[in-house]
N, C-alpha and C positions, 0 to 999 in steps of 0.2 A: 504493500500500500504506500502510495507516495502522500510527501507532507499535503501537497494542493489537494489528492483527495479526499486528507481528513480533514481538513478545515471545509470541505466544501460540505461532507456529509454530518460531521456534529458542530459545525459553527452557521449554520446558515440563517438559525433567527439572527444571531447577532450581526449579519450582515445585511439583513432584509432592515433590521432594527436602526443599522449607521444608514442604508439608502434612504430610507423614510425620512429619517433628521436630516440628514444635507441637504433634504427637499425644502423642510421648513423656511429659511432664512430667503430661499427665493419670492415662497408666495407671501412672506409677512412684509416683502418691500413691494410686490403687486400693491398689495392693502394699501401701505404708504403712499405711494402717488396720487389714489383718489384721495380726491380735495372734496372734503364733508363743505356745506351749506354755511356751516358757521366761518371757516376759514376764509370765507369770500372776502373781497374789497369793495366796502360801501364807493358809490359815485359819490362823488363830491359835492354835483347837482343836486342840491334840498329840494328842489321843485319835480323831481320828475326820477327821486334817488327809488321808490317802490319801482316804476314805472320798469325803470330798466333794471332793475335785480329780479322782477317780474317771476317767474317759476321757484328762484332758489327762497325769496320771500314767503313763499306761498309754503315750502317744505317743513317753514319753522314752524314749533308747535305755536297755541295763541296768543299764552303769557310774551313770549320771545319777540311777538310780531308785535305785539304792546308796546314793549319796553324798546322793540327801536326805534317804534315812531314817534312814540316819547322824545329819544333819541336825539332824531336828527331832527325833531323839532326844537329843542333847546338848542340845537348846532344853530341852526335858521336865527334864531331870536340874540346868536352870543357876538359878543365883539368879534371872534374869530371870525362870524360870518363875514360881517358887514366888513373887512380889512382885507376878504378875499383869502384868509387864511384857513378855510377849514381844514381839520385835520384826515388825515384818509389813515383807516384803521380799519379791524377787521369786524365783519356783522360780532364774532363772539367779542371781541374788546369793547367794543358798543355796547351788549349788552352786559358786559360786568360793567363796565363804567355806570353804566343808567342807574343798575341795582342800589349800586354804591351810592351813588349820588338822591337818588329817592330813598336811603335810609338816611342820609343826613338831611335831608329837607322833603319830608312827608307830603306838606303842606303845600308843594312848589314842586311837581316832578319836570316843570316843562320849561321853568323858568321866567316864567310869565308878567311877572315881576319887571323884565327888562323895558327900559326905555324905549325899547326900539318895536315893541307894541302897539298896534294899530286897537283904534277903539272899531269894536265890531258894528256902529252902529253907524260907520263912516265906509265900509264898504260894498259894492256892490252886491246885487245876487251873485254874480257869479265868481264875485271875489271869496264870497262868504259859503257858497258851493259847487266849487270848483267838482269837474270831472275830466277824469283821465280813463286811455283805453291802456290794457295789460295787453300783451303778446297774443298773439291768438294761440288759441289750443284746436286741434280737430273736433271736427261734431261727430257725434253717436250715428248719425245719418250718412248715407251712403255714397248719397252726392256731392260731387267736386266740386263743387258751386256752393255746398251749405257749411257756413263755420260757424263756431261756436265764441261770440264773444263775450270779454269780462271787462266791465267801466268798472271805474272805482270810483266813488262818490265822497269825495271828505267833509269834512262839518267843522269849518271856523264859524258858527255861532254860537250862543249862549246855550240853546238847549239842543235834547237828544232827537235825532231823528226817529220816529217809528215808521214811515214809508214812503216814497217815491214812486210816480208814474207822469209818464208825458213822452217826450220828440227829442231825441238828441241827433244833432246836427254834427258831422265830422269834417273835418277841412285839411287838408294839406294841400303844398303850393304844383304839387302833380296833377291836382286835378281841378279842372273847368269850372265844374257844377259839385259842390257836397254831397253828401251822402248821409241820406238822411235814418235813423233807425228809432222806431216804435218800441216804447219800455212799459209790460204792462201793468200795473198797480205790483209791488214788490215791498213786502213787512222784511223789517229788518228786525231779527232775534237772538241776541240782545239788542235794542236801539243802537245808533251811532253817538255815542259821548261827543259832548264839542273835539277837538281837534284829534278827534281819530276818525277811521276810513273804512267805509261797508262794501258790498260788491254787486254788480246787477248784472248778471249772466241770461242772455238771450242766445237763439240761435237766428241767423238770416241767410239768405240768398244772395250771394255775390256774382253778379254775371258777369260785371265790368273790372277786367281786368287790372286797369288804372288803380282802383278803388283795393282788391285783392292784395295787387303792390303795396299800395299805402297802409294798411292795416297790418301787414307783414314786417312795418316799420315803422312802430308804435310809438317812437318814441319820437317822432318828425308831425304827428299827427296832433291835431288840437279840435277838443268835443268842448260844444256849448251847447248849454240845453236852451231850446228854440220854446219849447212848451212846456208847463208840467206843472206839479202839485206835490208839495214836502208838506206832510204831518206831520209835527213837532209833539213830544212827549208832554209838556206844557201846553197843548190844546189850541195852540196857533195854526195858522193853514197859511204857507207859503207858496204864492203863485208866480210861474215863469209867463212869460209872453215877447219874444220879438218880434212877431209876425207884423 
């Protein structure tokens, strides 16, 4: 019997045992290369920072998605904004920073406090309800033609939204004529707290390619509501009209 074939016939777990481990260290640096949701890089753009983080936003659970719009709302309102210095950091440093900073000032998580606060009863509807389109996602339906989209509806007023319905109009400088999309009465559960952001997902028919394009490139695109009606938790009924 040669030495090769006793190691081959009474050591062969323990070489099945060393192949298996030399495997590990390859696929534990696979894992590594994916980039988790939290590791992302906020935009720097406070206006339109949900817009284009778009999907990796949407992965975080709800407290998360809270506390960074919390966030980069306090960014928007701080001297760093207004000097052009915001700082770029990662969604998870945002939200340990937010944490931290709302457990030292309970009473103040947005910073609202700052000078650079507009009184809400000096600006427009549209200032005050702003709406943005997210990425598109495919629709459930079969057709090349039908997508599925998601506005995001924010609330700079004093109270909570409980629903929306009316016309929103989309514009980008690709196309001629807008495009217009029907929203039908949509409750929002929980309400929209002032400066946080609800979602009103429809599906439509896109036959015009132009339009296709533009929605494809959400973040070029700008939605104003033409018509509509917000119920307020406080029992107010706000009416759009630019017709």
């Amino acid at each position: 019997m040669t030495l090769l074939s006793f190691i081959r016939r009474d050591h062969a777990p323990i070489f099945a045992a060393l192949l298996v481990f030399a495997t590990v260290p390859a696929l534990t640096a696979c894992d590594v290369l994916k980039k988790s949701p939290e590791e992302t890089t906020i935009p720097t753009d406070s206006d339109r920072w949900q817009q284009k983080l778009g999907e990796t936003f949407e992965a975080l659970p709800e407290e998360e998605r809270q506390l960074l719009s919390r966030y980069m709302l306090r960014m928007k309102l701080s001297e760093a904004y207004e000097s052009g210095a915001m700082p770029r950091t990662t969604i998870k440093n945002a939200i340990t920073q937010q944490r931290e900073y709302e457990r030292l000032h309970p009473n103040n998580p947005t910073g609202k406090k700052s000078p650079v606060i507009k009184d809400t009863n000096t600006l427009t509807l549209a200032e005050r309800y702003p709406v943005a389109l997210l990425p598109v996602k495919p629709s459930d339906s079969d057709s090349l033609n039908q997508v599925k989209l998601q506005f995001v509806l924010s609330n700079h007023g004093t109270s909570p939204i409980e629903s929306f319905e009316g016309e929103l109009l989309m514009q980008d400088a690709k196309l001629k004529i807008g495009k217009r999309f029907v929203i039908p009465k949509t409750p929002f559960t929980p309400p929209i707290t002032p400066e946080q952001s609800g979602k009103v997902v429809i599906e439509s028919s896109i036959e015009d390619i132009n339009v296709m394009r533009a929605i494809r490139n959400a973040q070029d695109v700008t939605i104003v509501i033409t018509t509509g009606t917000l119920v307020l938790e406080d029992g107010r009924i706000i009416r759009f009209s630019q017709r």
